[in-house]
N, C-alpha and C positions, 0 to 999 in steps of 0.2 A: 465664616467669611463668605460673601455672596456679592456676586456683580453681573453684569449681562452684556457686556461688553470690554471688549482690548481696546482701546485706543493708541494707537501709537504704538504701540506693543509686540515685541514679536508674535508668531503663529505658530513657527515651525515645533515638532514636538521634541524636538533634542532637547531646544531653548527653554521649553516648558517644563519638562524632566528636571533639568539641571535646577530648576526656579523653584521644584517643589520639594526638592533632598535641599534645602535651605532652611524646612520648619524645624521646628525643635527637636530633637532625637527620642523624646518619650513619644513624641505625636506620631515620627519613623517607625516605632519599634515597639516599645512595652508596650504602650498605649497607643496602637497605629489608627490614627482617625482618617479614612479612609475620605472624606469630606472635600477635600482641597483636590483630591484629583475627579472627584465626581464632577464636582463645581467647573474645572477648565475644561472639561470633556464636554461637558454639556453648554459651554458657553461656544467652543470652538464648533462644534455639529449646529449647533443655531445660527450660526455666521456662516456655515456652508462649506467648513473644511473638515471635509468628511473623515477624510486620510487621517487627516492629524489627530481629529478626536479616538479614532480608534487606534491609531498607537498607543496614546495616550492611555485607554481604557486598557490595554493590552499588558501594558505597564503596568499598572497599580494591580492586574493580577497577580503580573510574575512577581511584583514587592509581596504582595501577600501570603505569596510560597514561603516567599524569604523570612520573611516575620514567622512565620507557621513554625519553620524550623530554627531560629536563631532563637525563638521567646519558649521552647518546646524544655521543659524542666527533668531533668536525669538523663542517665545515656538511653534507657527503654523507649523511655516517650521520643527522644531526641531524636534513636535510631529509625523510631517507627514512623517520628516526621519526613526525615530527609528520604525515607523512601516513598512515603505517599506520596509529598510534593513534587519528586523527580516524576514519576508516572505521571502526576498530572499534569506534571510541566512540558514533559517530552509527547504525553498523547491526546492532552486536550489545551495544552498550549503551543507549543510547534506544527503539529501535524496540524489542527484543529485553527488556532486562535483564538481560542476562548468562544468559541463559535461563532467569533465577527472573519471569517477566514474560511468557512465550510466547505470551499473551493479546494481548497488544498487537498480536502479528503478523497476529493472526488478525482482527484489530478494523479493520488496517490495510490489510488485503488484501479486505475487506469495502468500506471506504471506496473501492477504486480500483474492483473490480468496479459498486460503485452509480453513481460520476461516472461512469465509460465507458458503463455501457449507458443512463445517461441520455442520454449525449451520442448514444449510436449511436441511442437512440431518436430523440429530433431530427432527427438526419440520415436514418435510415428515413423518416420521415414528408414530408420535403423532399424525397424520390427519389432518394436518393443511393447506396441500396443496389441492386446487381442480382445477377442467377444469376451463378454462375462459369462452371457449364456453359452450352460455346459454342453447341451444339445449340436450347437449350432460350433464349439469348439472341438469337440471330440472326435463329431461328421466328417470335417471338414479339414481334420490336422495332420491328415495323411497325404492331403492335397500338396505335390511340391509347391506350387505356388502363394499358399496361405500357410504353410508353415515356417517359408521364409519371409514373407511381410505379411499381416492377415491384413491390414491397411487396405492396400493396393487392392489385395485379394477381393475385399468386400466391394471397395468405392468401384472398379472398373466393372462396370456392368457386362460388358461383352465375354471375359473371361470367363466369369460365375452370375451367366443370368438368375438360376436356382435360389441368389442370396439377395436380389434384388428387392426383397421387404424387409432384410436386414437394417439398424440404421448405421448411416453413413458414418465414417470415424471423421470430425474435422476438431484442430486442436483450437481453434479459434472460441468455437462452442465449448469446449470439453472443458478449458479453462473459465468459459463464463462460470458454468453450468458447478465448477468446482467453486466458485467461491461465492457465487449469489446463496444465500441461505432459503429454505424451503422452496425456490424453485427448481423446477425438474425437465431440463431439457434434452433427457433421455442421452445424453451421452455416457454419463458418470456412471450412470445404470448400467447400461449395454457394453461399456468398453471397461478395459482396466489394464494396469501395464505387467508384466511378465520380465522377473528379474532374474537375469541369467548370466552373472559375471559384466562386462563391459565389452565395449567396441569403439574401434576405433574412426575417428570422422573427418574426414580430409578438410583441411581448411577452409576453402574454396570454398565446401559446400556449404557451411555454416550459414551464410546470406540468402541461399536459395530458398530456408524455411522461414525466411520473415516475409511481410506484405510487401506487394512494389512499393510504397510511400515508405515503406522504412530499409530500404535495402540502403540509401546513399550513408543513413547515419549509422547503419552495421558494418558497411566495408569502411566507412571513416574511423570507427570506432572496435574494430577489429581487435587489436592488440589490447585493449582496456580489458575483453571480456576474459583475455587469457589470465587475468589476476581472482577472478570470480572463480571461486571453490565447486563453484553448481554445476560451472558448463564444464569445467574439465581442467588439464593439463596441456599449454600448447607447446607444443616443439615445432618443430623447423616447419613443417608443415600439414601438421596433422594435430586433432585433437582426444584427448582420453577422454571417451565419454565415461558418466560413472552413470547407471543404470539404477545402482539405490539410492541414488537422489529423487529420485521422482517420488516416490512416498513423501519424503520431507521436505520434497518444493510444496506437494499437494496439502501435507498438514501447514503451513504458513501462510499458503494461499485460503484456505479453509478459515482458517485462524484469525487472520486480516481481512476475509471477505464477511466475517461475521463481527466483530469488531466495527469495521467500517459501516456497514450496511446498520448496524441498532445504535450509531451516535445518531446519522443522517437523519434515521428513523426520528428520534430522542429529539431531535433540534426542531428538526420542519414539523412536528406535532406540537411542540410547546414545551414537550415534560425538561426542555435542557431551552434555559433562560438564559439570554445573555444578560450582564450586568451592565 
């Protein structure tokens, strides 16, 4: 069936959905001819409703999860559908959009970069970050002042001129630097965190390690973070930090910053075609 124009017709894609689960059930499902939704998509994107086409198109993916596994013959192949199709439903159809959405990815790799270096901030300020280099830790860790934050110790020039070619700890970087894959912005290298039981972190201060632009939506958002397993335990006024989280925030960040970074890749090259 072919046309090139609605006349009179709705547009919106609800109407259009509901207009295409009307064809015959073999053509839904055993025999899913994919035809009918290419056909409205591409008439609706010609007439300039762009939105709508790509629900549209969005849609006849996620149907195509759904056939994958409902037409998938024994429990093995059956089991081994419903799980590929979940993955590819949750991370190249949610996250992603079938790559008509590629925004999201980048909205979402934004989000991880800001909670991690929040948190690594936190944990900078608690001493939890040191040099990598053993030279420049061992010199130096007898210093009262760099064995209770080597942070402080480094960044303040005036205290420890002597370290001034050292590099700077900033968690803003630290967090790029952890989840861009092959770049090297010498933080990940030079710094690393130092696990020593936990500390405790007064509420209050919690806001002071985000950016000015995001402190109104931390102290709004205050009590939410105290359900978050990563940042801690909050009580009446204070927080349990856990200090070995920082490894397993760093392997997620790592994890999701490589992930994200080879779809991006995969899309803006060509090798990942949208339909």
């Amino acid at each position: 069936m072919t046309y090139n124009h609605l006349v009179d017709a709705p547009i919106d894609a609800e109407t259009r959905i509901k207009w295409l689960m009307h064809q015959r059930p073999s053509h839904l499902w055993k025999n899913f001819k994919p035809q009918p939704f290419e056909q409205i998509t591409k008439v609706l994107r010609a007439d300039g409703h762009e939105g709508q086409s790509v629900t549209l198109a969005i849609n006849k993916l996620d149907h195509k999860q759904k056939v994958r596994v409902r037409t998938a013959r024994g429990w093995f192949r059956k089991s081994l559908a419903v799980m590929g199709s979940s993955l590819v439903w949750l991370f190249y159809g949610r996250l992603n959009g079938y790559g008509y959405k590629f925004k999201r990815s980048l909205m979402g790799l934004f989000a991880v970069w800001l909670v991690c270096a929040t948190y690594f901030s936190i944990a900078a300020n608690k001493g939890v970050f040191a040099p990598s280099h053993p030279l420049v830790f061992y010199k130096y860790d007898q210093k009262p002042d760099c064995a209770q934050n080597w942070v402080n110790c480094i960044n303040d020039d005036n205290k420890n001129p002597e370290l001034q070619a050292y590099t700077a700890f900033s968690p803003w970087v630290y967090s790029l630097d952890v989840m861009l894959p092959i770049v090297n912005l010498h933080q990940e290298t030079d710094w690393g965190p130092m696990i020593k039981g936990f500390a405790w972190i007064p509420r209050q201060d919690i806001p002071k390690a985000m950016p000015h632009w995001a402190k109104p939506v931390t102290q709004g958002a205050l009590n939410i973070f105290s359900y978050i397993p990563l940042l801690g335990q909050l009580s009446t006024n204070r927080y349990h930090f856990r200090k070995h989280w920082i490894w397993r925030m760093m392997w997620v960040e790592i994890l999701l910053g490589w992930m994200g970074s080879l779809f991006l890749a995969a899309l803006l090259s060509g090798l990942i075609k949208k339909e």
